[in-house]
C-alpha positions as MATLAB code, in Angstrom:
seq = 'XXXXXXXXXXXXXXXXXXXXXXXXXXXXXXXXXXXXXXXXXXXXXXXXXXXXXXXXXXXXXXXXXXXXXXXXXXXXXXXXXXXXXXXXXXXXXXXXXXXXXXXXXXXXXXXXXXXXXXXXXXXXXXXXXXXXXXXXXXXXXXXXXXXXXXXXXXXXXXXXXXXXXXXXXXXXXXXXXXXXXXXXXXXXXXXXXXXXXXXXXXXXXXXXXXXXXXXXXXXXXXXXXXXXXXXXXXXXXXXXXXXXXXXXXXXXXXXXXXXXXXXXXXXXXX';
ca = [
     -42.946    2.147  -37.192;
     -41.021   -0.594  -35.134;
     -39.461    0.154  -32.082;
     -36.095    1.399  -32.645;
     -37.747    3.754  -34.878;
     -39.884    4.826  -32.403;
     -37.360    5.427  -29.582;
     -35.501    7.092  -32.200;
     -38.159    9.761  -32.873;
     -39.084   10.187  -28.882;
     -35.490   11.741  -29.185;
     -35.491   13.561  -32.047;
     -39.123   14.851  -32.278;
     -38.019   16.788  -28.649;
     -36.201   19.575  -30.926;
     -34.549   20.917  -34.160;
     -31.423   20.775  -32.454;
     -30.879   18.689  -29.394;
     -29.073   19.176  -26.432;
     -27.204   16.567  -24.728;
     -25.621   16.478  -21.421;
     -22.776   14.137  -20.781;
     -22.036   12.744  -17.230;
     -20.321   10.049  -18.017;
     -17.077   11.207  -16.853;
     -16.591    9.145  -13.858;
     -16.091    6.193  -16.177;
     -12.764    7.145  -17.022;
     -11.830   10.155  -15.030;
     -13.486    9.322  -11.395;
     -15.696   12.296   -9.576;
     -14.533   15.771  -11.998;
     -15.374   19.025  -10.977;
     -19.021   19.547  -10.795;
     -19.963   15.313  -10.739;
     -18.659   15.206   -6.977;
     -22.557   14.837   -6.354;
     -24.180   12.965   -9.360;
     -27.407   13.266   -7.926;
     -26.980   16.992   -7.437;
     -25.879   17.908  -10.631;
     -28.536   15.737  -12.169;
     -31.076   17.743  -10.678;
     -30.584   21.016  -12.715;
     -30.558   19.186  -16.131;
     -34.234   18.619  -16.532;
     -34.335   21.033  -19.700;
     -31.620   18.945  -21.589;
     -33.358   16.169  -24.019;
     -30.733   13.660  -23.280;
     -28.454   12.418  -20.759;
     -25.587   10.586  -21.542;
     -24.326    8.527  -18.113;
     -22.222    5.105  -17.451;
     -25.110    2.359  -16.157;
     -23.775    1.834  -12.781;
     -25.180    5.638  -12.358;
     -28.183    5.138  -13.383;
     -29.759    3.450  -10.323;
     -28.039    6.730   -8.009;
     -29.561    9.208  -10.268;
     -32.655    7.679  -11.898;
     -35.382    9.518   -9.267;
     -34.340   13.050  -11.097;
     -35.749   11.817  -14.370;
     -39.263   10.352  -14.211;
     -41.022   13.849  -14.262;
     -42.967   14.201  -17.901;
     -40.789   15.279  -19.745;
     -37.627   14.274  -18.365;
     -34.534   13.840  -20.597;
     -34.039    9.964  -21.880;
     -31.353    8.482  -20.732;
     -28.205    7.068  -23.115;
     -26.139    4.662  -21.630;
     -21.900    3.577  -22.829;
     -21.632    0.429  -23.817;
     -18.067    0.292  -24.142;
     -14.518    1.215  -22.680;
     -11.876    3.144  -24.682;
      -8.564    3.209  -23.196;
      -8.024    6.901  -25.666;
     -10.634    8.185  -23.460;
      -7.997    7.979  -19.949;
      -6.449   10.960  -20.610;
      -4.729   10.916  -17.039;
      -2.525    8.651  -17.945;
      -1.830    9.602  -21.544;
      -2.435    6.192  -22.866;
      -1.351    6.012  -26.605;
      -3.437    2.900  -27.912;
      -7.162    2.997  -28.425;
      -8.304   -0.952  -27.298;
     -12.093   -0.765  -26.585;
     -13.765   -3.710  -24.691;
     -17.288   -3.974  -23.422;
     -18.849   -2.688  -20.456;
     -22.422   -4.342  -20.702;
     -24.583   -5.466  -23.657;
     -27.517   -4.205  -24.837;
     -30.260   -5.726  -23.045;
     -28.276   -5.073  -19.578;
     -28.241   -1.575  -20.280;
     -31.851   -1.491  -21.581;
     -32.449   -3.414  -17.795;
     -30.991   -0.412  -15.986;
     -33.283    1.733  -17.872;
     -31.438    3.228  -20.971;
     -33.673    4.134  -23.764;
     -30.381    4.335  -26.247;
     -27.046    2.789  -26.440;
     -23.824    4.321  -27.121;
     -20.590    2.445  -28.621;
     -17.572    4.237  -29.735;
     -15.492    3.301  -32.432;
     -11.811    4.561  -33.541;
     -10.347    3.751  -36.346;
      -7.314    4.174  -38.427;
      -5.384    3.866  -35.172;
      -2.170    2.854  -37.048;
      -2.687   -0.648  -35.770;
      -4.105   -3.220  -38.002;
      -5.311   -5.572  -35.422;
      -7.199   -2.897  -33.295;
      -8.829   -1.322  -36.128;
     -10.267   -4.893  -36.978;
     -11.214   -5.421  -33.877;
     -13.005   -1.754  -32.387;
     -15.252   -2.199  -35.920;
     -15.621   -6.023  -35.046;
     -17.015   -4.600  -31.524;
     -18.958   -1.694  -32.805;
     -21.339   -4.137  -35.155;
     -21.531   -6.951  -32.828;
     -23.541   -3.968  -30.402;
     -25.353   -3.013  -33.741;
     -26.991   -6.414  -34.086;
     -27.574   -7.055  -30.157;
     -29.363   -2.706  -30.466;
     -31.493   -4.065  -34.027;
     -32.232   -7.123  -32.280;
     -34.041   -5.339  -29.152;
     -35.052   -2.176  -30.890;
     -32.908    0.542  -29.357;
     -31.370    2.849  -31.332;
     -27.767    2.914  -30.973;
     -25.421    6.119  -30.962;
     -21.880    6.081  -32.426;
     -19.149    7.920  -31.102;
     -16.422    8.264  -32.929;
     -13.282    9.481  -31.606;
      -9.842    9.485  -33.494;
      -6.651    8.309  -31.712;
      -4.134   10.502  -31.661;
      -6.128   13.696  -32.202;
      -3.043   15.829  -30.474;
      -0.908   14.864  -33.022;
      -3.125   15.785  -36.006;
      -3.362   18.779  -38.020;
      -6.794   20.324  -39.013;
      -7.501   18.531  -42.339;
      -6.092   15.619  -41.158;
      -8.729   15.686  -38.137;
     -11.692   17.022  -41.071;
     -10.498   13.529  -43.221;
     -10.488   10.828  -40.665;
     -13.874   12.311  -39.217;
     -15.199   12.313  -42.606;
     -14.532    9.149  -43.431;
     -15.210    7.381  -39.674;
     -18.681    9.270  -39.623;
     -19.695    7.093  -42.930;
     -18.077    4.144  -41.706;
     -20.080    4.704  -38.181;
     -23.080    5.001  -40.576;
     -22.271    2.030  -42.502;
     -21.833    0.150  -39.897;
     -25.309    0.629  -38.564;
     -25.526    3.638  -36.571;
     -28.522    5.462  -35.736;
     -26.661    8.902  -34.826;
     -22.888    9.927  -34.839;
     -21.118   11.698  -31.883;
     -18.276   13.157  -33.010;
     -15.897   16.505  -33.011;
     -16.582   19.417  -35.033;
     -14.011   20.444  -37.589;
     -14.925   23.928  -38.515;
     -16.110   25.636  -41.245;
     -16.027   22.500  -43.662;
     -18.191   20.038  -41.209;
     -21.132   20.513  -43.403;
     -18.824   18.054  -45.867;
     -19.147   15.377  -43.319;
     -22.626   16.316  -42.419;
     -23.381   15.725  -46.262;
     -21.408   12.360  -46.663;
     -23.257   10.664  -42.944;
     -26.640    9.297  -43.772;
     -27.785    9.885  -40.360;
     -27.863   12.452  -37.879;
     -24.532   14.014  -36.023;
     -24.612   14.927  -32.663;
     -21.213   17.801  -31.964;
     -19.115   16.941  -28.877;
     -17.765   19.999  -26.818;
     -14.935   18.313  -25.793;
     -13.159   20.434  -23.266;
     -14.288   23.108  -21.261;
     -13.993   26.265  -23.227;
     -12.874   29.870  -21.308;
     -15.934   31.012  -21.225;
     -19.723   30.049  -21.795;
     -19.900   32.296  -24.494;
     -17.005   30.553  -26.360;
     -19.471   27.228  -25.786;
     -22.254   28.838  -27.497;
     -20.367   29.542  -30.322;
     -19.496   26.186  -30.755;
     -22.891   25.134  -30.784;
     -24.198   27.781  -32.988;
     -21.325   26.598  -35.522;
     -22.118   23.225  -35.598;
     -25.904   23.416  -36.214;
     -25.426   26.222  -38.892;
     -23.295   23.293  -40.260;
     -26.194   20.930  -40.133;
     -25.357   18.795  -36.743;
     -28.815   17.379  -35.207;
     -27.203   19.382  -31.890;
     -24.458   19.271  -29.449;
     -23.490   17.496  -26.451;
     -21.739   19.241  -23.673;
     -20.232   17.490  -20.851;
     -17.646   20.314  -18.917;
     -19.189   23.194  -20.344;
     -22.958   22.071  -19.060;
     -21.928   20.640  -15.286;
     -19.231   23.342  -14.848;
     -21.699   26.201  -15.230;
     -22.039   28.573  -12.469;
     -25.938   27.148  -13.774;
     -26.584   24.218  -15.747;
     -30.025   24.898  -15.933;
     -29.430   28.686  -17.337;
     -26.896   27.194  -19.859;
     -28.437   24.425  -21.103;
     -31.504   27.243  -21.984;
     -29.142   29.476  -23.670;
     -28.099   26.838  -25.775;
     -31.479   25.789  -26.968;
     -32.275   29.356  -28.015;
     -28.994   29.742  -29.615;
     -29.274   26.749  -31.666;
     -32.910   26.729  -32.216;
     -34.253   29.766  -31.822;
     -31.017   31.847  -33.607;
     -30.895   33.816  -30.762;
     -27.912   35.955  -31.024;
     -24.951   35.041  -28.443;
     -24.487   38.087  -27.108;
     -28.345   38.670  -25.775;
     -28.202   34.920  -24.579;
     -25.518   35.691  -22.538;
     -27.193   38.581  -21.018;
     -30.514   37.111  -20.708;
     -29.104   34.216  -19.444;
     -26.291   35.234  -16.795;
     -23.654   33.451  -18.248;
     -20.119   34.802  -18.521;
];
């Protein structure tokens, strides 16, 4: 077993289906609802096996996960202007935030890069894969596994299938392209196709905050019935009335089949 391999199973051996928290908001968005206080909403995600966070936060936060046990910590690698929702830009140019080896320095144990293709510009395409494998070598060359994320442009504008087909195809590309695990969206009742057609794991993104927790624990119990490794929540998790509670529920859900209804109860949620 070499290292990456080993760093890789340290995550994955934690669960059947993993739970990931996302704080890495405040890269593109500043301090959201429930990150005004990184260090206080850090301290009720102990439970979660992951969390992803930009690597400027990681020296603010880092004293809520030594405990045994703790979640590992996934640091972004790279910029996407799609990601500034704000101020609805319409291109998708990524650029680099930090290498490899500088995030590994701030104490990531895995890398995230995301990659969007099909963009309907040549040039950009060329250049976000370009990016994506150049972070590929640097993560084989040190032995950290390396998440991709990929993100479509232009989701608003697409219908359904369209979103199902460019997901497909960009997980196996990811894959392709040397990634160790896939964030991406979940397309519904057909994902198990892409699950099927990715060589390595998928990790579900919640994207937005959904009405209610229950609605979020759906979502999760959808996408690992369709085979994702597990789910990771940004919104849904550090918008809870309790993360901790949440991020519970959605282990049993997902891994224990516990039925949504008696994990809301048991669990508090709304």
């Amino acid at each position: 077993m070499n290292g990456k391999q080993f760093r890789l199973s340290r995550l994955l051996s934690r669960a059947e289906k993993l739970v990931v928290a996302a704080l890495d908001h405040g890269v593109f968005h500043g301090p959201i609802a429930g990150l005004e206080d990184p260090v206080k909403a850090c301290a009720q995600l102990g439970a979660a096996d992951a969390v992803l966070m930009g690597a400027g936060m990681i020296p603010h936060v880092a004293g809520q996960f030594t405990a045994p046990g703790a979640p590992l910590l996934i640091t972004r690698l790279v910029w996407n202007s799609t990601y500034c929702f704000q101020w609805n830009h319409e291109k998708s140019y990524h650029r680099p935030l930090l290498n490899v080896a500088q995030a590994v320095t701030r104490g990531a144990d895995i890398v995230l890069a995301s990659l969007s293709i099909h963009t309907g510009d040549e040039l950009v395409d060329t250049e976000n894969a370009s990016l994506f494998s150049h972070f590929v070598q640097q993560a084989d060359e040190l032995g950290i596994p390396i998440i991709g994320e990929y993100y479509p442009a232009h989701t608003e504008t697409m219908t359904p299938d369209e979103l199902h087909e460019n997901i497909r195809i960009g997980c196996r590309v990811a894959a392709e392209l040397g990634a160790d695990l896939i964030k991406t969206f979940y397309t519904g009742p057909r994902f198990s196709e892409i699950v099927a057609g990715t060589p390595v794991p998928i990790l579900v993104l919640g994207a937005e905050k959904t009405p209610t927790e229950s609605d979020a624990l759906h979502l999760a119990a959808s996408a690992a019935a369709s085979g994702a490794r597990g789910i990771v929540f940004g919104r849904n998790i550090i918008q809870s009335q309790c993360p901790a509670r949440f991020i519970a529920a959605v282990k049993d859900v997902m891994n224990a089949q516990l039925p949504i209804a008696d994990a809301v109860k048991q669990y508090a949620l709304e």
